[in-house]
C-alpha positions as CSV (number, residue, x, y, z in Angstrom):
1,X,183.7,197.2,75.1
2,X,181.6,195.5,73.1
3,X,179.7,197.0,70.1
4,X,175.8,197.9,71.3
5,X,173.9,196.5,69.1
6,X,173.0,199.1,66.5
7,X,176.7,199.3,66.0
8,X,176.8,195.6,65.5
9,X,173.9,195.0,63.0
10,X,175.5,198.2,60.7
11,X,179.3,196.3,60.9
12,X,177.3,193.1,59.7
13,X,175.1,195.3,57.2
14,X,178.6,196.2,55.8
15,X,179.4,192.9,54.4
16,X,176.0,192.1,52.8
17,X,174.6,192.1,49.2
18,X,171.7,194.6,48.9
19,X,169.3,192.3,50.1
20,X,171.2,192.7,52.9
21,X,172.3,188.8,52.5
22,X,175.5,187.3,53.8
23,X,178.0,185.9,51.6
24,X,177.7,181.8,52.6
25,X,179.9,181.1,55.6
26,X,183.0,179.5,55.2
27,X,181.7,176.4,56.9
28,X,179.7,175.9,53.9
29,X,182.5,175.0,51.9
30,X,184.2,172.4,54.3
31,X,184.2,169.2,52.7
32,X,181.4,168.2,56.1
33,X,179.4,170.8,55.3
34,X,176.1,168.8,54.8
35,X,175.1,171.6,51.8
36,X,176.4,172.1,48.5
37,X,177.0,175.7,47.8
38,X,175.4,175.8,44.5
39,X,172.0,177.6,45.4
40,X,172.6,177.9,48.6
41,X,172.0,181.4,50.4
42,X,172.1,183.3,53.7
43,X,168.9,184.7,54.9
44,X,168.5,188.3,55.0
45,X,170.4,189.8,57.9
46,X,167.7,191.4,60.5
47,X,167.6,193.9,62.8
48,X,168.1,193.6,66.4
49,X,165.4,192.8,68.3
50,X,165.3,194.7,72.1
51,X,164.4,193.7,74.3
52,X,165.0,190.3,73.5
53,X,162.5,187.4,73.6
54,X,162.5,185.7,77.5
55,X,163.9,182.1,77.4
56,X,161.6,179.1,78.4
57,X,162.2,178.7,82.1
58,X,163.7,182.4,82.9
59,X,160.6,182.1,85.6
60,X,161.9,179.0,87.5
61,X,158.0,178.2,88.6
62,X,157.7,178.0,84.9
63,X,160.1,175.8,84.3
64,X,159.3,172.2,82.4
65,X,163.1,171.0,82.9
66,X,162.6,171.6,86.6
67,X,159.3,169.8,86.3
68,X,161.5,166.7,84.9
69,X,163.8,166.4,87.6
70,X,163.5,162.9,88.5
71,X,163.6,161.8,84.6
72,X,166.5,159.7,82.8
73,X,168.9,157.3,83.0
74,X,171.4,158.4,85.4
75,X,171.1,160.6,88.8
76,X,173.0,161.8,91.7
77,X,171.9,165.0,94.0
78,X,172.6,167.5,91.9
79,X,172.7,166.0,88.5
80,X,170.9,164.0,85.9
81,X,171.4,162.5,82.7
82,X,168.9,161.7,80.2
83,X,168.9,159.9,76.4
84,X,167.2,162.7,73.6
85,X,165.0,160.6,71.8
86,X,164.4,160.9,67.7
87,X,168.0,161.5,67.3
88,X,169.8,160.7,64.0
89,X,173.4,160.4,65.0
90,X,173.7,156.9,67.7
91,X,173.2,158.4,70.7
92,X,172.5,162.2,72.1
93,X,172.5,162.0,75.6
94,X,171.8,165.5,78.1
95,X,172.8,166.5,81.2
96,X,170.8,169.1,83.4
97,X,171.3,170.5,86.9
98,X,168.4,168.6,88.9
99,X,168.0,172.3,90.5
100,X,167.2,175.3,88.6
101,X,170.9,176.9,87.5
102,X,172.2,178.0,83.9
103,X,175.9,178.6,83.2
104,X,176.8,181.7,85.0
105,X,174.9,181.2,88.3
106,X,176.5,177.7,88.8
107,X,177.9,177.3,92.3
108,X,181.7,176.6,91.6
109,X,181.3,173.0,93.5
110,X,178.6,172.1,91.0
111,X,180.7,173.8,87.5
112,X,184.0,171.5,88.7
113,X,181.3,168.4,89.8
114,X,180.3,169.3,85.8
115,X,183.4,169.2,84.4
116,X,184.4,166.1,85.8
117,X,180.8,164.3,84.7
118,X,181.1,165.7,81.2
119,X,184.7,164.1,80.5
120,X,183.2,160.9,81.9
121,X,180.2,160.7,80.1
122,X,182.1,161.5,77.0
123,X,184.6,159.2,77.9
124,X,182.3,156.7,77.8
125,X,180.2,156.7,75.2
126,X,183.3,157.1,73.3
127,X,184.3,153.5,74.6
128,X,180.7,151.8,73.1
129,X,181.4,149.8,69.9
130,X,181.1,151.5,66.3
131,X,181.3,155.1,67.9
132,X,184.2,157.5,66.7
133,X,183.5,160.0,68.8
134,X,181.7,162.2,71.3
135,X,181.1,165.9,71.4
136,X,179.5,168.0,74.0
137,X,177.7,171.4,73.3
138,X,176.2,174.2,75.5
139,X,173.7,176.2,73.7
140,X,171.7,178.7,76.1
141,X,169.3,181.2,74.1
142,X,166.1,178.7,74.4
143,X,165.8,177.4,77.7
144,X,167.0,179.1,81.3
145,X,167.8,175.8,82.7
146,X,171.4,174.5,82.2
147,X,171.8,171.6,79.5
148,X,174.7,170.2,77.8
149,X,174.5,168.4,75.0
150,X,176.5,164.9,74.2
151,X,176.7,163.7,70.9
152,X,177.9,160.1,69.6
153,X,179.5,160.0,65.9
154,X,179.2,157.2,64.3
155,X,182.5,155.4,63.3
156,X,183.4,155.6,60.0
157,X,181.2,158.5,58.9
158,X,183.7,161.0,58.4
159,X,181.3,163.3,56.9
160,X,179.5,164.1,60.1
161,X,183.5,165.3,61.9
162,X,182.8,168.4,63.4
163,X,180.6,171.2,64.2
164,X,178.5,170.4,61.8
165,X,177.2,167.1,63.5
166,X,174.3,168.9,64.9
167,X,172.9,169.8,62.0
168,X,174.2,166.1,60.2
169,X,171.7,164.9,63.0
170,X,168.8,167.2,62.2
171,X,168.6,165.8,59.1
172,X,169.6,162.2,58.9
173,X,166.5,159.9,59.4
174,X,165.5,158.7,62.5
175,X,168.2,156.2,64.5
176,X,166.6,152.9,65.9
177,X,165.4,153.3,69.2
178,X,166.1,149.9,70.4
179,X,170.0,150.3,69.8
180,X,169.8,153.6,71.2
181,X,168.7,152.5,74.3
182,X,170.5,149.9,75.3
183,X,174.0,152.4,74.6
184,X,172.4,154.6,76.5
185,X,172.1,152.1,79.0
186,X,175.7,151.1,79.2
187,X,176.5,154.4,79.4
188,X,174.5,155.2,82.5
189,X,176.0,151.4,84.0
190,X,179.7,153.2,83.2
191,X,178.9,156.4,85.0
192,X,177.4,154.6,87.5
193,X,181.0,152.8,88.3
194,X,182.7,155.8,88.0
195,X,181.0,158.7,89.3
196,X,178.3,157.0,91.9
197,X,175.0,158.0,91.9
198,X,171.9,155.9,90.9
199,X,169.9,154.7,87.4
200,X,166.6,154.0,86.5
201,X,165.8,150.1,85.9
């Protein structure tokens, strides 16, 4: 069984300085780690907070990602896949239920359906020119409303490999829209072809 969480803030609290800092993660250290360590620190650890803060959307009538459901690129009945703009990596492309599900409420026909989309859409950004690679995340504390995440790295930049992309994207400048779109585009034409559906002009 899990720790509750008192028992897991004192096993943290364990391992921290007496400002009840963290030592710096290993992570930090990786040669992609977008810090140097040298003044770099951990905020102090905090309590836990109970209960915890409602996501955006936990109200489906609420919900601004069910209010986009007909925005993007790419569409089929139960699925659609939109460019992020203001990226700083190539491309960051999402993919949302068009109906309100997150993760663990996803009917088993839709989480295989997903599964299958996710390969292809990573498949084929990975096969537009000057991009290495393509990584998909799930993150689900902010938002109720099931989104993955698909991030394009730029060939050559070795320094964004990883799990630390995210965060390589946070802070590199702004990529050029116009580019941006017209992979996206491509992208959308590719899924298209392989997984049906329809795209936005």
């Amino acid at each position: 069984m899990a720790l509750t969480p008192d028992e897991f803030h004192q096993h943290a609290l364990a391992a921290t300085d007496g400002e009840h800092r963290l030592p710096l993660s290993r992570m930090t250290g990786w040669e992609i780690s977008p810090f140097e360590q040298d003044g770099l620190r951990v905020v102090p650890f905090r309590p836990p907070v109970l209960p915890e803060t409602p996501r955006h959307g936990e109200d489906p009538a609420e919900c601004r990602i069910c209010g986009d459901r007909d925005e993007g690129i790419w569409f089929n009945e139960r699925w659609r896949l939109a460019r992020i703009p203001g990226a700083g990596v190539p491309l960051v492309l999402m993919l949302y239920p068009r109906d309100h599900h997150d993760l663990a409420d996803l009917p088993d026909e839709m989480a295989a359906e997903m599964g299958l989309l996710g390969a292809r859409i990573v498949r084929h950004m990975q096969e537009l020119p000057h991009i290495a690679r393509a990584h998909m995340y799930r993150f689900g504390d902010g938002a109720a409303h099931l989104h993955l995440w698909f991030f394009a790295r730029p060939e050559g930049q070795a320094q964004l490999w990883g799990s630390w992309l995210p965060v390589w994207d946070d802070l590199l400048p702004e990529y050029p829209s116009a580019p941006a779109d017209a992979d996206a585009a491509l992208v959308a034409d590719a899924l298209l072809t392989s997984s049906g559906g329809t795209r936005t002009p």
